[in-house]
N, C-alpha and C positions, 0 to 999 in steps of 0.2 A: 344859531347856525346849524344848518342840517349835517348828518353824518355824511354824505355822498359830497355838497361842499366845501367840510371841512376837509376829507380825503383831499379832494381833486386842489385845493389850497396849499396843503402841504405836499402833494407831489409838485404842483409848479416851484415852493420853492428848495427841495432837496436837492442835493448831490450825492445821495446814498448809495450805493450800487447797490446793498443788499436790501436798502427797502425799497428801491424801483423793481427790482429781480421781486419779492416779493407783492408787493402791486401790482405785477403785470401779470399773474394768478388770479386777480381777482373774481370774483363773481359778475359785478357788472363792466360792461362794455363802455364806457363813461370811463372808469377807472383806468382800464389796462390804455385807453385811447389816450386818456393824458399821460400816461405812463411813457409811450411811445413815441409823444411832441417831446417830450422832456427829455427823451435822450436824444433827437433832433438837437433842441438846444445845448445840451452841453458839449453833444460829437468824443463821447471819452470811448478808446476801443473797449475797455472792460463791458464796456455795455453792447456788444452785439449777439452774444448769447442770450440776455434777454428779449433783443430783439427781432430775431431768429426763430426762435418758438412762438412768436407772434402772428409768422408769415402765414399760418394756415389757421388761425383763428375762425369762429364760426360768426361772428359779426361781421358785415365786407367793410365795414368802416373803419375796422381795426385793423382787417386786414391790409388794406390802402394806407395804413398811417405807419404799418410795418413795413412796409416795399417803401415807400418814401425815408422812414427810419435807416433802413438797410441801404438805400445808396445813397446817404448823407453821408454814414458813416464806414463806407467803403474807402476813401481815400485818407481815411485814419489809422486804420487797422493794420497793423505787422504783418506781413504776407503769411508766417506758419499758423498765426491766429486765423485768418481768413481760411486757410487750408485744412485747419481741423475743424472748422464751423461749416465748411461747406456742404458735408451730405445732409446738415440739417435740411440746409437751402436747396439742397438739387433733389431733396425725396419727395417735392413738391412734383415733380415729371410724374410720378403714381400714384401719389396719395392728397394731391389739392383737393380742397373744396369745390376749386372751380377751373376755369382754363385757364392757365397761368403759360403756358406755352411761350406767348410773344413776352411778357416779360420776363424769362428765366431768359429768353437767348439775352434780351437787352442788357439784362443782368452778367452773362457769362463774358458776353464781350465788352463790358465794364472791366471785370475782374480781367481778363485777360492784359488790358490799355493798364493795369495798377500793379499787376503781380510778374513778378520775371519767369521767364519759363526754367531756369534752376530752381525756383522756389517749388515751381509744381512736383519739375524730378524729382525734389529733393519730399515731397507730399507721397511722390506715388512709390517712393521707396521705402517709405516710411513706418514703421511698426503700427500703427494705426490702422488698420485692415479697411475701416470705413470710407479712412482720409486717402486712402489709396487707390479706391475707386473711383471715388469723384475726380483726382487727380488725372487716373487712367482715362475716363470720361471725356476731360478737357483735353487732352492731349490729342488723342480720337478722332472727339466731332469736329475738332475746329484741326485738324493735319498738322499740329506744331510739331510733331514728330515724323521723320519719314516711317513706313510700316516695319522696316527692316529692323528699327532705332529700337521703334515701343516693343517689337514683340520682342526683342533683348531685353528690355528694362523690364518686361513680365515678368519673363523665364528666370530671371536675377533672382524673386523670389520662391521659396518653396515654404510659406503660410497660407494661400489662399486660394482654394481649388475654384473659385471663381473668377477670379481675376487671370488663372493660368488658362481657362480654358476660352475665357475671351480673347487670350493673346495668341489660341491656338487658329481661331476662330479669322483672327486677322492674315492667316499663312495663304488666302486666297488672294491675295492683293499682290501679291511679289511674281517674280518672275520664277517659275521652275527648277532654275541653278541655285535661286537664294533661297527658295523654298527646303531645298533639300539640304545646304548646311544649317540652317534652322531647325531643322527636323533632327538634325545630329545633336546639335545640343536640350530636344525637347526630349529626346530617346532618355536624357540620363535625368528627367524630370523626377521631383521628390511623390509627385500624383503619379497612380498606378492609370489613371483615365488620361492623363495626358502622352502618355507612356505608349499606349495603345493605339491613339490616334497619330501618334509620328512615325511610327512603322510603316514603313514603304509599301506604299499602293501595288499591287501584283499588275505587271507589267499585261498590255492590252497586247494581247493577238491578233492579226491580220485577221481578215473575214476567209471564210475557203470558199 
């Protein structure tokens, strides 16, 4: 029997986590592709880390058996697991191989239909800097938060000058009254650049 059958033999019949996790490194696209049916079959959440790193693969056949992988085992998965695996999945928006656009929404609005929206607050509060952005992301694009809500659950932290200045960034959406007690508690922001932007716009003069 050859080396590449007897692989692909013993990965149909494992349950290893760490030698599928190691299998799905392989060198050929044969391998990591049965790697990827195999955690289809067994649906154990342990395995969506492996199969996550699969999603930008340079093989598109691999790729396709990872997107298929990954929403098999979406309604298995513990919502804070899904939540720290997620920037894997959403850094796909600027670094795919290909256009991946219409399956990332189909994807997000899966995850949404599976994950409660406490699990996400509870992602985008989270010491995780990573898992807090994809969390902020989802809240974002799809409106599960009023603006007034998320740029409070921003400002809540003071670890991540990106995440604060996105939520500075959302002060265009409110109304002028609620703009301006948000601007009161961005005034006493831990960022010296968020600090600066909440300082009161110098009031406009009539024309002479």
């Amino acid at each position: 029997m050859s080396t590449l059958k007897a692989l692909l033999r013993e990965i149909a019949g494992t349950d290893s986590i760490p030698l599928l996790s190691e299998y799905a490194r392989h060198y050929s696209g044969y391998v990591r592709q049965a790697v990827l049916e195999r955690c289809v079959e067994l649906a154990r959440p342990e395995l969506l880390p492996v199969v996550a790193e699969r999603l930008n693969d340079w093989v598109p056949q691999v790729r396709d058996a990872a997107r298929t992988a990954l929403m098999t085992l979406l309604p298995f998965v513990p919502a804070a697991q899904l939540m720290a695996t997620l920037p894997v999945i959403l850094r796909l928006h600027s670094a795919g191989r290909g256009d991946y656009s219409a399956w990332l929404t189909k994807f997000e609005q899966t995850l949404l239909q599976t994950v409660a929206v406490s699990d996400i607050c509870a992602a985008a509060r989270s010491t995780d800097i990573m898992a807090a952005r994809a969390a902020v992301h989802l809240l974002d694009q799809y409106g599960i938060l009023e603006p007034s809500a998320l740029i409070e659950l921003i400002l809540q932290r003071s670890d991540d000058i990106v995440l604060a200045l996105r939520g500075m960034a959302l002060f265009e959406q409110l109304e002028p009254a609620r703009q301006q007690a948000l601007y009161d508690t961005a005034a006493h922001s831990h960022f010296g650049a968020v600090r600066t932007i909440s300082h009161p716009r110098p009031a406009q003069h009539a024309g002479r």
